[in-house]
N, C-alpha and C positions, 0 to 999 in steps of 0.2 A: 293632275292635282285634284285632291278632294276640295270639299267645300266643304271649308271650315268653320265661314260664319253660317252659314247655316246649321252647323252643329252647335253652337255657341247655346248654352241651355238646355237643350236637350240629350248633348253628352255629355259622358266623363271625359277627363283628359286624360292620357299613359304616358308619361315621354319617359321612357329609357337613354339614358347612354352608357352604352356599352362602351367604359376609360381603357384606351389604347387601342381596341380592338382591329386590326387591320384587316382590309377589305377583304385580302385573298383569302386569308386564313378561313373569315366569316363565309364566304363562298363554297372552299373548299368543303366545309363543314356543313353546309347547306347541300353539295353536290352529293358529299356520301351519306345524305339522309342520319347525321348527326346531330339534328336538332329540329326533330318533330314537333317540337311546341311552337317555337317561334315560328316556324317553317307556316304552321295555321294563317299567321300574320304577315306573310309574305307574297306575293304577287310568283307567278308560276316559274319563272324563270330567277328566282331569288332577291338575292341585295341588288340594289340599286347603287352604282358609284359615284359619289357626290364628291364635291371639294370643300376642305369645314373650314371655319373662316379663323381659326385660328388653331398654333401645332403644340399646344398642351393645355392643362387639363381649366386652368383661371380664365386665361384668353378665351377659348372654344365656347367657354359657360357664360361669360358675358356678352358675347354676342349672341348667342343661341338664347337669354332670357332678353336682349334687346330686339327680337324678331327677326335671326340670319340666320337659320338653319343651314344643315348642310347645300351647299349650291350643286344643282345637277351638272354632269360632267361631257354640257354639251353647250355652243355654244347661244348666242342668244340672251333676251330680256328674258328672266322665270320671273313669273307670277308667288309671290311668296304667301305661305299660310299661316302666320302669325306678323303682324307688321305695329309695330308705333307709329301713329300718328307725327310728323315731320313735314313741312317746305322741302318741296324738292326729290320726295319718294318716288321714286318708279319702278317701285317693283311691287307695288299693293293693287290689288284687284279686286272683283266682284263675288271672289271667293274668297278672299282674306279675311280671316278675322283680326281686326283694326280695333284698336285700344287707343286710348288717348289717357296715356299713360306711361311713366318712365320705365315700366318693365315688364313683361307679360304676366310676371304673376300678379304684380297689383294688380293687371288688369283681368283676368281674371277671376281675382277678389272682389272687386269691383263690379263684378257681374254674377255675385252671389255663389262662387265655387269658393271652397274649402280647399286650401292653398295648403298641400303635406308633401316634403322632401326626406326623405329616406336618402343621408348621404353615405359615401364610401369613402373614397381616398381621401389625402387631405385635407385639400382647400374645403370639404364639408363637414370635418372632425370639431369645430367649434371650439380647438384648442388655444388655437389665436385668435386675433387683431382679423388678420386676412381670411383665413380658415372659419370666420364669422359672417362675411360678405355674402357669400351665395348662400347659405342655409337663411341667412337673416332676411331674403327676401321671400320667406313663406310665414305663414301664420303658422305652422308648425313643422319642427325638424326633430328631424332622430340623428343620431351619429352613437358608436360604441365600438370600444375595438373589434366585436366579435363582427361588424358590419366592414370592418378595412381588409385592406389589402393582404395583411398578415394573418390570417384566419382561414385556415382552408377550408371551411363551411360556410363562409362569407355569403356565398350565394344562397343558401336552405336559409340562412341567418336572414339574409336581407328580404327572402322574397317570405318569409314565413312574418315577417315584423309588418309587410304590406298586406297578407291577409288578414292577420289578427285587425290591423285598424280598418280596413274596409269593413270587415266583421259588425265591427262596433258603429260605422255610418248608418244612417238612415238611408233608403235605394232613392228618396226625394232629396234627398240632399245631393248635390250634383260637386263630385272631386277632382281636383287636378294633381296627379298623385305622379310626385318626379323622384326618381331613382337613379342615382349614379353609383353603377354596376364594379364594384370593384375588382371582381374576379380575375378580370383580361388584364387589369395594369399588373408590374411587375409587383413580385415575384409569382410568377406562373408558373414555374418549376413545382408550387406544394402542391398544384394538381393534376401530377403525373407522378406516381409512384418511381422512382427510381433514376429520374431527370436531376441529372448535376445543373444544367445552365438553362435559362428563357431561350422560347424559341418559337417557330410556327406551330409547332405540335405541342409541345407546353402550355400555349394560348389558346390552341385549339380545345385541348381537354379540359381548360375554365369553362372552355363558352359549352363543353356539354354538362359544365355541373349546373352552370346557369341556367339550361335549359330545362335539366330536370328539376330544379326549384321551381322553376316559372311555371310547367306543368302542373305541379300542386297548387301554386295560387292561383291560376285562371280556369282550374275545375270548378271557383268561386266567384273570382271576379269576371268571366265570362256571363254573367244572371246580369250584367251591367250594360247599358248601353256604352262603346268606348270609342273616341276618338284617337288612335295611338301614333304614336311619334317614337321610333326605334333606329339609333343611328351611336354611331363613335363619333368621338369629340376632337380623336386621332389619332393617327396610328404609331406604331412602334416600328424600327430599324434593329437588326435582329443581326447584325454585322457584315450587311453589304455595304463590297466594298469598304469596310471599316469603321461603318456608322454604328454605332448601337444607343438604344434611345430614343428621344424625339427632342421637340423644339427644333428643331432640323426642316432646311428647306428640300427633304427627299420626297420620292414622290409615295413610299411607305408609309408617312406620315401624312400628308397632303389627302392621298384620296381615303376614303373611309363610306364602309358599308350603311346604308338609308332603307327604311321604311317605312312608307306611312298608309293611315286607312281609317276605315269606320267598322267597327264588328256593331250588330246591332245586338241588344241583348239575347239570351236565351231562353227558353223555357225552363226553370230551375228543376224539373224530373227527369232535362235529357242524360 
């Protein structure tokens, strides 16, 4: 585990998640050297397999901004890297960064970071009531259809809307800048030319448009010092055994791809 609070102020934050994205797929696509960007961001042997504490897209996000990230998929007490303050916690450590605070973004606000959600799929369309909830815990959100799910440049869309405002940050201004990646939720078919139905390889070919947007914006946001949090929220069931979907107790959806780390900034002429 890194040490988180002692990044606290002196990084940025990145949390990615990548909606639906399934472990194996995310692997597979790591194994054939399909995703040289993120791949920067990953530890040598790839994704990490964690268990996310909830199997769609609302559930997953409010535990993950209450301090439960994805759980390693071993057993044992983990030491957690973001925690709320609670009676009775046993999973907050000497590396945790601890907030006394109802959600990590407050608490992060609260410690002088500029709080921006760049949403994707529903619940952060700010079209409803519900769909109001998680974006409403930043001091600023984006949502547009070109950023959902039904935009096959979703991905160039979402990550080109996060360089433009990092653009416009001050590098002393310190950001917590969350993206939920709409690419991997369904329909993943529009990014495979000539795919009738979703499927591993449907999903897979999001996660390389994803990567090549993200390419572009971390030619930029690489000059950043970054603390990053890159993980699915859940996976998808793609018709085993008769499952298709999520919210399902399968283990398709259950386990889901993790990363995390510190990039320390770069020289902005490499």
């Amino acid at each position: 585990m890194i040490d988180a609070k002692g990044a606290l102020g002196r990084c940025d934050v990145l949390f990615l998640t990548f909606d639906s994205l399934r472990l194996d797929v995310a692997q597979e696509a790591f194994r054939r050297g399909e995703i040289p960007n993120f791949a920067r961001l990953l530890p040598p042997e790839g994704w990490e397999a964690r268990h996310t504490p909830g199997s769609f897209t609302y559930a997953a996000h409010q535990a993950f901004f209450a301090g439960f990230l994805p759980t390693p998929a071993t057993p044992g007490r983990h030491e957690r890297l973001f925690a709320l303050s609670f009676p009775g916690s046993l999973t907050s450590g000497p590396r945790t960064c601890l907030f006394e605070a109802p959600d990590i973004v407050s608490g992060f606000a609260a410690a002088g970071y500029r709080t921006l959600c760049i949403g994707g799929v529903g619940f952060f369309n700010q079209q409803t009531p519900v769909a109001r909830v998680l974006p409403g815990l930043f001091q600023e959100s984006f949502w547009s259809p070109a950023l959902g799910v039904a935009d096959p440049q979703s991905a160039r869309n979402q990550f080109a809307l996060a360089a433009e405002i990092l653009a416009r940050s001050s590098p002393d201004q310190r950001v917590f800048l969350f993206m939920n990646l709409s690419a991997t939720h369904e329909p993943t078919r529009i990014h495979l030319p000539g795919a009738a139905e979703d499927s591993p390889e449907t999903q897979r070919a999001a996660l390389r448009d994803l990567d090549a947007a993200f390419g572009v914006f971390w030619a930029s946001a690489r000059r950043r010092p970054w603390l990053h949090v890159l993980c699915a929220d859940h996976g998808e069931c793609f018709g085993e055994e008769g499952w298709s979907g999520h919210r399902v107790g399968r283990p398709e959806v259950w386990m889901v791809p993790y990363a995390e780390g510190i990039h320390e900034a770069e020289d902005s002429e490499i």
